[in-house]
C-alpha positions as protocol buffer text, in pm:
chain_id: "A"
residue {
  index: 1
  type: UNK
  ca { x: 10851 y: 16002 z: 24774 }
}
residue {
  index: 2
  type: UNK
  ca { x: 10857 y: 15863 z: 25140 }
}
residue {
  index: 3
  type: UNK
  ca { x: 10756 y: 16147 z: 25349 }
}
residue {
  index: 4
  type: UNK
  ca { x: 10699 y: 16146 z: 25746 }
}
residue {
  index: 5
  type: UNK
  ca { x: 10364 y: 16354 z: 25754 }
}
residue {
  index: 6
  type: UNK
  ca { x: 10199 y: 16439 z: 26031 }
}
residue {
  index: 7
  type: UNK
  ca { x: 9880 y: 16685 z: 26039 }
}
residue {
  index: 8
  type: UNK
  ca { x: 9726 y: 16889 z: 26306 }
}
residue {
  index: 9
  type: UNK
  ca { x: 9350 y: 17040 z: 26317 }
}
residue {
  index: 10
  type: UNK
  ca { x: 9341 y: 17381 z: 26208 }
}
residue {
  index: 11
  type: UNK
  ca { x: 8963 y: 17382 z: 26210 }
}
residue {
  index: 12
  type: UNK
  ca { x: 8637 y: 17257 z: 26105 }
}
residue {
  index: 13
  type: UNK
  ca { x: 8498 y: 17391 z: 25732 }
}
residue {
  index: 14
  type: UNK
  ca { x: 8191 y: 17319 z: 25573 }
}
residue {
  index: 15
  type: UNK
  ca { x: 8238 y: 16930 z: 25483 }
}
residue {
  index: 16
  type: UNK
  ca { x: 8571 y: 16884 z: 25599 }
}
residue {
  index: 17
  type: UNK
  ca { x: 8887 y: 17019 z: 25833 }
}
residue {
  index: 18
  type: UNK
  ca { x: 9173 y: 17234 z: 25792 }
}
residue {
  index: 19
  type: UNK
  ca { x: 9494 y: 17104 z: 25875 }
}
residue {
  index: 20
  type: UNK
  ca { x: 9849 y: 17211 z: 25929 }
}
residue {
  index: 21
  type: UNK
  ca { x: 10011 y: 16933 z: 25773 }
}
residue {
  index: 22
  type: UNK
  ca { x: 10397 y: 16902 z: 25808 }
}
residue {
  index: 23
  type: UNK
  ca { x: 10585 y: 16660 z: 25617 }
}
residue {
  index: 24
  type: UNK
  ca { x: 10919 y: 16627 z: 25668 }
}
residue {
  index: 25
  type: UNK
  ca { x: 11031 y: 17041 z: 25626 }
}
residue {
  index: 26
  type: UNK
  ca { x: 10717 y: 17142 z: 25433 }
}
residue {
  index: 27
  type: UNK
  ca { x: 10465 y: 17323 z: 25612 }
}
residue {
  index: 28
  type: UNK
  ca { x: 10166 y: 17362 z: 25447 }
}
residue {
  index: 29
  type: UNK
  ca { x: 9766 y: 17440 z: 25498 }
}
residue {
  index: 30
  type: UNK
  ca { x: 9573 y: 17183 z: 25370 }
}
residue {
  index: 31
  type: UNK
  ca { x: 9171 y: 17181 z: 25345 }
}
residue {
  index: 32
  type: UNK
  ca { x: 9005 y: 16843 z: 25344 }
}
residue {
  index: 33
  type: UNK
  ca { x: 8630 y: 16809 z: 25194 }
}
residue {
  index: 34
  type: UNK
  ca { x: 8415 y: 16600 z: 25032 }
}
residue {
  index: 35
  type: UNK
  ca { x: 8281 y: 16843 z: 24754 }
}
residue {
  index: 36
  type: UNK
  ca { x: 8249 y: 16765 z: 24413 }
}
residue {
  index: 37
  type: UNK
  ca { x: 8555 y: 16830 z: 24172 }
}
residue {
  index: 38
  type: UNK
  ca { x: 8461 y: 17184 z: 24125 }
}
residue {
  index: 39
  type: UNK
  ca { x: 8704 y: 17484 z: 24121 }
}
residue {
  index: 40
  type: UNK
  ca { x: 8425 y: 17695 z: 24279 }
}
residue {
  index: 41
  type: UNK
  ca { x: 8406 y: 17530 z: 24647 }
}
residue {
  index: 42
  type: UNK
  ca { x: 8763 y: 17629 z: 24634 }
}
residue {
  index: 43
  type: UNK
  ca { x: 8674 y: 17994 z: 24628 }
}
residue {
  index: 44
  type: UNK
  ca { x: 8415 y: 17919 z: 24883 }
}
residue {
  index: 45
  type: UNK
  ca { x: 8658 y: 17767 z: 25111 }
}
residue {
  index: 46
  type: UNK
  ca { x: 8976 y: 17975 z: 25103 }
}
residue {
  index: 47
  type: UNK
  ca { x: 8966 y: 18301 z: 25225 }
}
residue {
  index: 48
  type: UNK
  ca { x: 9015 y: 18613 z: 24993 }
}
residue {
  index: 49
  type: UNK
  ca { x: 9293 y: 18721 z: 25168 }
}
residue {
  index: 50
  type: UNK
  ca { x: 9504 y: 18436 z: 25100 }
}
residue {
  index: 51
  type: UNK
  ca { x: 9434 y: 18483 z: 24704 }
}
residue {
  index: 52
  type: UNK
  ca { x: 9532 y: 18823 z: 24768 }
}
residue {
  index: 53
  type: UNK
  ca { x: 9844 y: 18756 z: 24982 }
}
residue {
  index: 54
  type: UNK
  ca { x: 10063 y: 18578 z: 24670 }
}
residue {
  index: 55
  type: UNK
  ca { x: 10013 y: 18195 z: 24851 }
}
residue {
  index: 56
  type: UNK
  ca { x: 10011 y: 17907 z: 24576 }
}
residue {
  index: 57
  type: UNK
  ca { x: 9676 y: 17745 z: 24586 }
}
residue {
  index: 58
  type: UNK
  ca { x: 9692 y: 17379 z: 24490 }
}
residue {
  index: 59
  type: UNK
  ca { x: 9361 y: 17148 z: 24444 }
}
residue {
  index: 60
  type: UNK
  ca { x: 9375 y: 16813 z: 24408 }
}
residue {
  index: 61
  type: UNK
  ca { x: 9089 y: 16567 z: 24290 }
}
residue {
  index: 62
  type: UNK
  ca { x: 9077 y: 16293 z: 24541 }
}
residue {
  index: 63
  type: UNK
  ca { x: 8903 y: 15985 z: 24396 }
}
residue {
  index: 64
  type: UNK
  ca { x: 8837 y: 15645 z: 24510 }
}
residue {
  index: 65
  type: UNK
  ca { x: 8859 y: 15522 z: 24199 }
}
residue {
  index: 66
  type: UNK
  ca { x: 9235 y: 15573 z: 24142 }
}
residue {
  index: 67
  type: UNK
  ca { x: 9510 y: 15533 z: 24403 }
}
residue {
  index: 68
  type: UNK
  ca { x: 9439 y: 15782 z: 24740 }
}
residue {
  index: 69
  type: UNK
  ca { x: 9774 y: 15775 z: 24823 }
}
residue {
  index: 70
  type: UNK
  ca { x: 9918 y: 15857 z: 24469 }
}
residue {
  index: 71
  type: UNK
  ca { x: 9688 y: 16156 z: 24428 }
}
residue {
  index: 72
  type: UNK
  ca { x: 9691 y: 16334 z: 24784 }
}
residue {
  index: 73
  type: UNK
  ca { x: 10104 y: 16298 z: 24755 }
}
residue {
  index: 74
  type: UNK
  ca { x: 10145 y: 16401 z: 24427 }
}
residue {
  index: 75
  type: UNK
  ca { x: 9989 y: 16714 z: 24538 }
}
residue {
  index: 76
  type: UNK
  ca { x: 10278 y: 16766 z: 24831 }
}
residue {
  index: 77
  type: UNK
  ca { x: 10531 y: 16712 z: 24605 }
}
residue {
  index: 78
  type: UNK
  ca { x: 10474 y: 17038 z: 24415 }
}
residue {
  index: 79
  type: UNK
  ca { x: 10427 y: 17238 z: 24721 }
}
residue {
  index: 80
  type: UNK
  ca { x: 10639 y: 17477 z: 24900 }
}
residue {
  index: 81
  type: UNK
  ca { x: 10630 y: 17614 z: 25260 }
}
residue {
  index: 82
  type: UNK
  ca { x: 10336 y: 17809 z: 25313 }
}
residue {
  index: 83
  type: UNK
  ca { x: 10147 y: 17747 z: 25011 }
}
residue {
  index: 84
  type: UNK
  ca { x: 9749 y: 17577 z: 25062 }
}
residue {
  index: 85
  type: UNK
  ca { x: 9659 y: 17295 z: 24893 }
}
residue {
  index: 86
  type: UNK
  ca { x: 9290 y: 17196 z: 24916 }
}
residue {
  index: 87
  type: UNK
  ca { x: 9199 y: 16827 z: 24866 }
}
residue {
  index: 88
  type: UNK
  ca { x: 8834 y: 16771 z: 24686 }
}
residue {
  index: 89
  type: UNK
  ca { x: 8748 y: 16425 z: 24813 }
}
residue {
  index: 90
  type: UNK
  ca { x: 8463 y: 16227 z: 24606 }
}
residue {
  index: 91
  type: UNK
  ca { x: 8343 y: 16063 z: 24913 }
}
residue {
  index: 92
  type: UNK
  ca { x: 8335 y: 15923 z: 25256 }
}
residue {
  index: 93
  type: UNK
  ca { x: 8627 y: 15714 z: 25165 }
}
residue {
  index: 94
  type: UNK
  ca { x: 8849 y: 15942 z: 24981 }
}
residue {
  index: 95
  type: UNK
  ca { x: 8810 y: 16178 z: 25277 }
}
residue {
  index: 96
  type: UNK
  ca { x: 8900 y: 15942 z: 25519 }
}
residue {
  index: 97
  type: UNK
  ca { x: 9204 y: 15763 z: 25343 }
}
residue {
  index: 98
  type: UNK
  ca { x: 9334 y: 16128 z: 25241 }
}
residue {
  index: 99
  type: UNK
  ca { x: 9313 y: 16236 z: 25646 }
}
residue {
  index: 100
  type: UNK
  ca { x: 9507 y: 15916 z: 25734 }
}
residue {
  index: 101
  type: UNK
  ca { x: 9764 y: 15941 z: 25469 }
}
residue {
  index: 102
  type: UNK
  ca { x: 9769 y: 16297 z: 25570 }
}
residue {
  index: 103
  type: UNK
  ca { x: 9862 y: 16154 z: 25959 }
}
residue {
  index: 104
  type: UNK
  ca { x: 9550 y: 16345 z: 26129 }
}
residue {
  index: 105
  type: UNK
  ca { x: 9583 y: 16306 z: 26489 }
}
């Protein structure tokens, strides 16, 4: 999948951002961390409200181990407009190759 993506800072979280990331006509929230792979610091970092509100939550396991790219787009491609995905990086560079795949500016 060869998207255009571009992302925009939402906000700071604990260990990471929040992004608006558009890529091509997807528009999607997107939290960045470095957290371990660990369905609770989802709940920690996504607001109640959006569980309650019907959004698709998406987490992906970002490791350096395995291909960045392959794992923070395979994520996007089973998102639609509005939904939150929340990327669980395993490290410094995880988190840094999933905010420039991601097109941080």
């Amino acid at each position: 999948m060869d998207l255009m993506i571009r992302s925009d800072l939402i906000e700071p979280v604990a260990s990471g951002v929040l992004l608006s990331v558009t890529a091509d006509d997807l528009v999607v929230r997107a939290y960045v961390v470095i957290a371990s792979h660990d369905l609770s610091v989802v709940e920690r970092l996504v607001p109640v409200s959006v569980f309650e509100s019907g959004a698709q939550v998406h987490v992906g396991a970002v490791s350096a181990a395995q291909d960045i790219q392959d794992q923070v787009l395979q994520v996007l491609e089973n998102m639609d407009p509005g939904d939150i995905v929340v990327y669980l990086c395993d490290g410094p560079v995880s988190y840094g190759s999933t905010l420039a795949i991601l097109g941080t500016r």
